[in-house]
N, C-alpha and C positions, 0 to 999 in steps of 0.2 A: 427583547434587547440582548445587545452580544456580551457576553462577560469576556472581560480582558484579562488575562492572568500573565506576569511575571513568571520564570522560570524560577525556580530557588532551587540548584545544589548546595549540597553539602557543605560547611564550613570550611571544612578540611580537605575539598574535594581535591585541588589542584595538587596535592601530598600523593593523593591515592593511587596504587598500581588498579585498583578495580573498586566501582562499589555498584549496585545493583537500584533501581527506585522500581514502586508500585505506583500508576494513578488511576482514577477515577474521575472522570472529568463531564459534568453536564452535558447534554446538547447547545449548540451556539456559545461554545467555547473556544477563545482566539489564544493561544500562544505565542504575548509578542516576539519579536525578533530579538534574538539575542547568539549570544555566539561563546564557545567556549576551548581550554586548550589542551581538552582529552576529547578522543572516538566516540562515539553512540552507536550503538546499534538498538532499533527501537522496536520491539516484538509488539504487535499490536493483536487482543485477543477478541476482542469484536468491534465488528462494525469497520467503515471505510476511513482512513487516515489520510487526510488534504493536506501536505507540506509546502512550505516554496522553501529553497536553498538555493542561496545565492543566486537568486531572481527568477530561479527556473521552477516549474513545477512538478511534485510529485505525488502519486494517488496509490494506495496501496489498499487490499482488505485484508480481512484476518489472516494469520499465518505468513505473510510474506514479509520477513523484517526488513526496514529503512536502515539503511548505512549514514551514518554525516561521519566524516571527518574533520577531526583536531582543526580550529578557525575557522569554518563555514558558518556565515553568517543564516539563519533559519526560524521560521514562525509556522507554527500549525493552526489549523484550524476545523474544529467537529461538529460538522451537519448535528450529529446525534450523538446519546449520550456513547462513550468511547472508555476501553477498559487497555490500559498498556504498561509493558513493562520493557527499561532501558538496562542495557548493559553497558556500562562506561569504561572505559580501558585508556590509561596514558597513553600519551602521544608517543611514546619512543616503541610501545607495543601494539602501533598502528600498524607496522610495515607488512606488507606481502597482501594489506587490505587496497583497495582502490583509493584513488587519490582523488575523487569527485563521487556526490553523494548518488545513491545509486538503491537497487530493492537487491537482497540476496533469499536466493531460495535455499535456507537454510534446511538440511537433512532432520530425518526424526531424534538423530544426535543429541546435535545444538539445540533441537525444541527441548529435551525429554531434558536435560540441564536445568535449560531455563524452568521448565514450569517445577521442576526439584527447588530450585531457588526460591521462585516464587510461592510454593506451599510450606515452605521453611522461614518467608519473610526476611531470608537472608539479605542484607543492607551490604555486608562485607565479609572477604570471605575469613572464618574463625577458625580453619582447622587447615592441616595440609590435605586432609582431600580438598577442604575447598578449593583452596589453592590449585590444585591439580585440575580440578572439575573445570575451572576457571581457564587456564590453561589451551586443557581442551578444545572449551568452547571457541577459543579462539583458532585453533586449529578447522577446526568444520567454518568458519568462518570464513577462512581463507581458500577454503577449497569450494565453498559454496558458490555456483553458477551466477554471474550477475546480467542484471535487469535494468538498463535504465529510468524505466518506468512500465507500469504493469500497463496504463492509459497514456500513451505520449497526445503530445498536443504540436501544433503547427502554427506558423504563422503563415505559409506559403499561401499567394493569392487565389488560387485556385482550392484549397485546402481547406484553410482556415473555414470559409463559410458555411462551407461540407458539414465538419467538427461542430462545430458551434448549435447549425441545427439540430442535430442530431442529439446532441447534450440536455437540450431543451424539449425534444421530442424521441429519446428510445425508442420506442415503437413504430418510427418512423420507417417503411419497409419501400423507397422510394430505390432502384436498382442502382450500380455504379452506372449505368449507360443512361438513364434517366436522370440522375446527378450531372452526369458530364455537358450534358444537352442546356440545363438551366447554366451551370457554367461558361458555355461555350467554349468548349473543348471535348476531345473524344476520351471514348472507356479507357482505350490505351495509355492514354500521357496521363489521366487520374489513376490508372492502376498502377503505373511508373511513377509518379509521386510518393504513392500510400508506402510504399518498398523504400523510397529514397528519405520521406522524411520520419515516417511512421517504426520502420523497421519489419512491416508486416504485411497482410494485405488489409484491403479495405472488408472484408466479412469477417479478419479476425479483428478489427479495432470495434467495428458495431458489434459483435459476442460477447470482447470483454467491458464494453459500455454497458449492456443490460446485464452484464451477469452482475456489476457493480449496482446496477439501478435494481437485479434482484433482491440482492443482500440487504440494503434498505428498506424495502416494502417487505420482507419477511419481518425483518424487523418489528415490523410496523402491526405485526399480527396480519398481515393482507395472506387471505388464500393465492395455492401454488396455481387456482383455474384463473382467477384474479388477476396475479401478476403476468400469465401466459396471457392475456388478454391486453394488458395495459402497456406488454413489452411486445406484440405485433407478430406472437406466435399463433398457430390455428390449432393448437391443442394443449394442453398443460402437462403431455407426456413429451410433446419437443420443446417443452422448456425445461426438463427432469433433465434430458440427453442432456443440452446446451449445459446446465448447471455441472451436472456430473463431471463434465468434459476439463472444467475450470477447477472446480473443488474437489475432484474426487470422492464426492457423497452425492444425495440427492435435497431435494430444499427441505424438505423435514426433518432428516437425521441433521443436518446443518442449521436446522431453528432449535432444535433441541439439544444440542450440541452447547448454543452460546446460553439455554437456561433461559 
């Protein structure tokens, strides 16, 4: 059964130039929709984070923080148990951020802040370095490269079916010209799609689908010969490359990483 949970900030939240939360949240846990009239930036430290904002969806794993801005209506929701931490900043100390919610690839900067915060339990900041620290953070923020989404999705009729399967079957190693054929259309106008609506091509959207569907089954305690098998590799060392490529570690120092 899904547990539903209410957001609850802070009492005094709408007051606040900045305050900080920690959560820990079960698996099949739904964060209704709710909408607020300060920034989020939402550092998520394991495991894969399913949003929709403002009707659109967004998929993120560990390391890559989530942007919402001031009014964005927004609901999460966690396959599995999910560890995150938000940075909240008034709306007037939004600017030079994006105006639609979005992934930032925030620098070792903005991390090394955050998890300072977070080993500190800091809620609000109490001194003028915090202050400053705070500050900061929002500077690397603003300089941080944006990502619409790490997984975009499609509705395009030719698309969409592609996506869908493939969601349901990672492993799925069926080629773009073997796709186009069941479509009926060629490799060409599907690989001209994947670029128009994806932003990418069609072998980077199926990499970072399994590199997501890895990070769950590590999870999961499933061996790295295991997941190379269940994700439609021919070895569990071209699943290491693949993983490495996306995380910059390998699948174990990255299970042992989240503990």
């Amino acid at each position: 059964m899904n547990l539903q949970v209410e957001y609850q900030p802070p009492i005094d939240a709408p007051l606040l130039r900045f305050f900080m939360r920690y959560d820990e949240v079960n698996a099949k846990t739904e964060y209704l929709t709710h909408v607020h009239d300060w920034g989020q930036v939402i550092f998520v430290t394991s495991h894969v984070l399913e949003m929709e904002v403002e009707g659109e969806r967004l998929l993120t794993p560990a390391d890559i923080p989530i942007w919402i801005p001031a009014g964005h209506r927004h609901s999460s929701y966690n396959h599995n148990e999910a560890r995150f931490r938000t940075f909240n900043l008034a709306a007037d100390l939004c600017a030079g951020l994006p105006d639609k919610a979005c992934l930032l690839h925030v620098d070792a900067i903005g991390h090394a802040i955050m998890n300072d915060f977070a080993r500190r339990e800091l809620e609000q900041p109490q001194t003028q370095a915090d202050w400053r620290m705070c500050e900061v953070l929002i500077d690397r923020l603003r300089l941080a490269p944006v990502h619409n989404s790490f997984l975009p999705m499609s509705d395009d009729k030719l698309l969409a079916p592609i996506l869908r399967a493939l969601e349901a079957h990672p492993g799925d190693n069926t080629t773009l010209a073997q796709w186009a054929k069941r479509v009926f259309t060629t490799e060409r106008t599907l690989a001209r799609r994947c670029q128009q609506q994806l932003n990418m091509s069609f072998s980077e959207w199926r990499q970072r689908l399994r590199f997501l569907r890895a990070i769950a089954l590590l999870e999961q305690g499933c061996s790295v010969q295991g997941i190379a098998h269940e994700l439609g590799y021919s070895s569990a060392s071209a699943l290491i490359v693949m993983f490495q490529q996306q995380a910059g570690t390998t699948p174990d120092r990255y299970r042992s990483r989240l503990g």
